[in-house]
N, C-alpha and C positions, 0 to 999 in steps of 0.2 A: 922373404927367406927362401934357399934354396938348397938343394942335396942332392950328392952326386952319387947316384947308386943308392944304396943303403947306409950310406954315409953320415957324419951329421950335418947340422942344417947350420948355414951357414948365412952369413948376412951377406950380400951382392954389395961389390965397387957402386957407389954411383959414379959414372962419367958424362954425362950430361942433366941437364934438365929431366928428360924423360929415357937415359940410359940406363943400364946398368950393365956389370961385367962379370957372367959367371963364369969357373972353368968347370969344364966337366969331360970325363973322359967313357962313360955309359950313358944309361936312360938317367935319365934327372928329372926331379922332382920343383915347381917351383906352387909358391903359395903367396896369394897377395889380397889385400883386404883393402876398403871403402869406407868410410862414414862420413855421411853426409846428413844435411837435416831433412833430408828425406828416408835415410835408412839407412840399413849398411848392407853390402857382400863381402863376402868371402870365398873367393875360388884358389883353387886348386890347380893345376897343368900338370900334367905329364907327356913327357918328350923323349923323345931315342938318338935325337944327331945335333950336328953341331948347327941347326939353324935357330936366330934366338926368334923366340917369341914373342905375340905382340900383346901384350896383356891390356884391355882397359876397362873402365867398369860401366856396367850396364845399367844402374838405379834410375828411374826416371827421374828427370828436369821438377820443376815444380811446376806446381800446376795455376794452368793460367783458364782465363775464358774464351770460348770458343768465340770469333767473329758472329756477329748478328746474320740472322738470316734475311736476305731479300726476296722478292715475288720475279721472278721475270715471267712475261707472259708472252705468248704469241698463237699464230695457226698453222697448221701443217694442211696442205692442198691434197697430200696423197695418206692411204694408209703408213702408219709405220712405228718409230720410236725418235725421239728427241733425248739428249743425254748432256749433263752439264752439272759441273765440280759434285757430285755425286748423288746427287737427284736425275729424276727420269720421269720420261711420262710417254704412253704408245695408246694406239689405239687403231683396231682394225676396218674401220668405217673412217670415210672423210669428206668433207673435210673437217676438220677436229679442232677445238682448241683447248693448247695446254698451261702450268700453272706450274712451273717448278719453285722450289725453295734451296737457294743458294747460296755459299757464303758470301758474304759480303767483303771487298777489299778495294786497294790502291791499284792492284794488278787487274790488266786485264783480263778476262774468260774467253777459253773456247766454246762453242755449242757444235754437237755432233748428231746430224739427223742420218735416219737410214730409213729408204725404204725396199721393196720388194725387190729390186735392181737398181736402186739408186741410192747416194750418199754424197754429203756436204760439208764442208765445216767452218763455220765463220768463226771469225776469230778476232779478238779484239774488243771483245764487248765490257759496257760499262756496268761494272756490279757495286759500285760506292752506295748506289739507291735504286732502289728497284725499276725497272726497264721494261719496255711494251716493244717487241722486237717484231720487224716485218714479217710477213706473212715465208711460211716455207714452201714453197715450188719447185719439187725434187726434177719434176718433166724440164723446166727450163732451168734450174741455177743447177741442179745435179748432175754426178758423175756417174756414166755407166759402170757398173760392179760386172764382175764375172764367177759363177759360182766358181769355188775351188776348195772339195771337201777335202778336211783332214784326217789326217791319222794319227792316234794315242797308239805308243805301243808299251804293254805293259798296263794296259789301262785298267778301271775299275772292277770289280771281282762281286759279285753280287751282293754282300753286305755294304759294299762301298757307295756313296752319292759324291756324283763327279759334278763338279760344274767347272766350269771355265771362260776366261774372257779376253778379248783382247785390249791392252791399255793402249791411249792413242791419243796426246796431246794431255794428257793427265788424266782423262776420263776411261773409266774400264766399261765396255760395249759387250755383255754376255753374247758365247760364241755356240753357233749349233756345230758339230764335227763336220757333218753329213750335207749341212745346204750354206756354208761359211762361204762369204764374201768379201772378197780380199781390198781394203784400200785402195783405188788407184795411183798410179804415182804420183800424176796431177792434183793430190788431197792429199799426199802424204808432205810433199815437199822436205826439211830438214829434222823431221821429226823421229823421235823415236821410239819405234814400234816395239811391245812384248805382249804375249801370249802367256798366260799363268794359266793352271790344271790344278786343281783342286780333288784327291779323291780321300773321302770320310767317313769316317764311324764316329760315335762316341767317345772314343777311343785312341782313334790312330787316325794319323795325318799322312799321306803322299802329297806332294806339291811339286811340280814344276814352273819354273819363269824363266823361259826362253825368248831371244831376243826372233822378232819378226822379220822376213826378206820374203821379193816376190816369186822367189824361187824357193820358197819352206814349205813342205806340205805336211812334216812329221816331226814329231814330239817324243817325247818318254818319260813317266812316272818311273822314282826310284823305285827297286823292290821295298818291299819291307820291311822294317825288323822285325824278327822272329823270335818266341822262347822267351819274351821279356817276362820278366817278373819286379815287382819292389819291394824291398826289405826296410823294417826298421829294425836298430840294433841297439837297445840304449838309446843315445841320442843320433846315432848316428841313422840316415837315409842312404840308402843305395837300391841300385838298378842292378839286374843280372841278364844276358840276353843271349839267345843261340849261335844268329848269325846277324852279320851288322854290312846292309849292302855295300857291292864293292865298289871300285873307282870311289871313295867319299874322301874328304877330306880331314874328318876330323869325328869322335864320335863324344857324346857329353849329356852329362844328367845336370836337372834344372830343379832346385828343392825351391817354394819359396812363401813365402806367409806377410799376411797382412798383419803388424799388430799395432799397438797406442804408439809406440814410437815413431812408426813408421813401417815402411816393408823391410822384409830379411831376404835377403836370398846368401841360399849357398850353389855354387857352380861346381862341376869337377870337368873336366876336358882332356881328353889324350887323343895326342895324332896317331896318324893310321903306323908309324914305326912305330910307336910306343907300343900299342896292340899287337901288330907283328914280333915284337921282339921278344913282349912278354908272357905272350897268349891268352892276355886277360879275354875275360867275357862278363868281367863287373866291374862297376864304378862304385864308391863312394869317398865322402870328405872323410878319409880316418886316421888322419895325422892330426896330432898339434903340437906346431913349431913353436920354439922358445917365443915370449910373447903375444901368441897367439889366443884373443879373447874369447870365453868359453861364451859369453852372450851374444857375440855372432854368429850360434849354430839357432838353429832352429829348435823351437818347444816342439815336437812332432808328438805330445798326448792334442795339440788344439789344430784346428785346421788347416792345412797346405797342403800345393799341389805340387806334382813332382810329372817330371817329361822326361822323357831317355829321348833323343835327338841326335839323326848321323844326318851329315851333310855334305853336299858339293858346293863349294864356290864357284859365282857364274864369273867368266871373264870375257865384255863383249868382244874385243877387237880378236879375240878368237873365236867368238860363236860356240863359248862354253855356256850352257845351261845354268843358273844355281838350280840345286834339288835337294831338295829337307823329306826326312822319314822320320816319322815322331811317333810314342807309343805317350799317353797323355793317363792320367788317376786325378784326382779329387780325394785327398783322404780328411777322414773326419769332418766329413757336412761342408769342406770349401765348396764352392761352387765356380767353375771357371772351363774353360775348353780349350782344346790345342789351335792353335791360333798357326800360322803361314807367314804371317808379314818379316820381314827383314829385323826385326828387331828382335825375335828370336834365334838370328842366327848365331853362334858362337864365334870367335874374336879373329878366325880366316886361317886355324895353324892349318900347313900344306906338309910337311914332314910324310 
């Protein structure tokens, strides 16, 4: 269902499979729901111009078993760190040997050593069953590294814990600012480089994931949002906030609850016109459109969490960053934390 203005809510043409065709001549409102037998959403859009938006739903997949784990083993001849599909093993004395636990598959694996001034990366390894892999000899198989510290601007504020890494053939290699050692070209070959910045509280999330070149020495964490607050009203959930950093793309509250049926979530989302046009400074789901089932709001007397999240979309072939600023609550005894990955981002409106 959609509305134009203050209008009423109106059913959308479908013209394709995955179209529809509203008109509108202000800010408009659309509303679109999910059930699935994993749960349902309910979100919300608000929008200011004539670009349409891409609505899709976000419920997880069902859930499957993770791949078995396998041992790969081998030695490393110098001090250092070994890294592979998301285990690790280091050690400052050598020569060493290490014992990773790796998913097991059809594809093959990279393994990424580093040491003091050197780095490797083989590639092509067999993880179907577990593996006893040649010795590591950073002096003769390795590439010389060159320090090349970087710079966060905008970085962590003393309440905040930064950490950061660089991903690099799938595997993420935690990154020091100050003594970072840049792949050489000869190891990187067609691969693609990003750098993620993590800075946290209990509370509140900055993240950057910018893509990597040998010419990058600089980064930047969104600001913050500011002034957040969260409300419940009845049943309804909303966020209130001061200021919502600039250049973002998009800014959106995240309500969502675990119950017997399944998970709930409710979303609300408006692009940065929306916000300009109408000066809000608070979200929540407070409409309900003809049709619109009152059991896919949320019980908010029993536990859910709720996020206020502004965002940048990254675009590589421009050497756009993505950047997420999230302010994160736990109410009533849920227990859960602001998470960074890609699948918190909202659905990419640019408006």
């Amino acid at each position: 269902m959609y509305r134009d203005g203050a209008g009423p809510w109106v059913t959308p043409e479908r013209v394709s499979t995955e179209g529809y065709r509203l008109e509108v001549t202000t800010t408009y409102d659309v509303v679109a729901a999910w059930v699935t037998s994993e749960g349902t959403q309910a979100a919300l859009y608000h929008f200011a111009d004539d670009r349409f938006p891409t609505i899709y739903g976000s419920l997880p997949g069902p859930t499957s078993q993770p791949p078995p784990l396998v041992q790969v083993t081998g030695r490393m001849l110098q001090p250092g760190a070994v890294y592979m599909r998301g285990d690790s093993a280091m050690s400052t004395s050598a020569p060493w040997p290490y014992t990773l636990e790796v998913a097991s598959g059809t594809n093959t694996a990279a393994l990424v050593a580093v040491g003091a001034d050197r780095m490797l990366i083989r590639r092509g390894i067999d993880v179907s069953s577990p593996a006893a892999l040649d010795a590591i000899d950073l002096d003769s198989e390795g590439t010389p590294t060159v320090a090349k510290p970087l710079t966060l601007v905008n970085g962590p504020t003393a309440g905040e814990t930064l950490s950061a890494s660089l991903w690099w053939s799938g595997i993420g290699v935690p990154v020091s600012l100050a003594t970072f050692r840049s792949p050489p070209a000869s190891l990187v070959g067609a691969d693609v480089l990003t750098m993620t910045f993590e800075a946290r509280t209990a509370r509140e999330l900055r993240y950057c994931l910018g893509w990597y070149g040998d010419d990058r020495t600089s980064y930047a964490l969104p600001p913050a949002l500011t002034g957040v607050s969260f409300t419940e009203t009845g049943d309804i959930a909303g966020a209130t906030w001061g200021t919502v950093p600039p250049m973002m793309d998009g800014v959106a509250l995240h309500v969502i609850a675990q119950t017997a049926e399944g998970m709930r979530l409710v979303t609300v989302e408006a692009s940065p016109s929306w916000v300009a046009n109408t000066g809000a400074t608070s979200l929540a789901f407070d409409v309900s459109p003809p049709g619109f089932d009152p059991s896919w709001k949320i019980d908010l007397s029993g536990p859910y969490t709720r996020t206020l999240v502004a965002w940048r979309n990254g675009v590589r072939p421009d050497g756009i960053d993505y950047l997420n600023s999230q302010v994160f609550e736990a109410a009533h005894g849920a227990v859960a934390r602001p998470v960074a990955t890609r699948t918190i981002r909202p659905s990419g409106i640019r408006q």
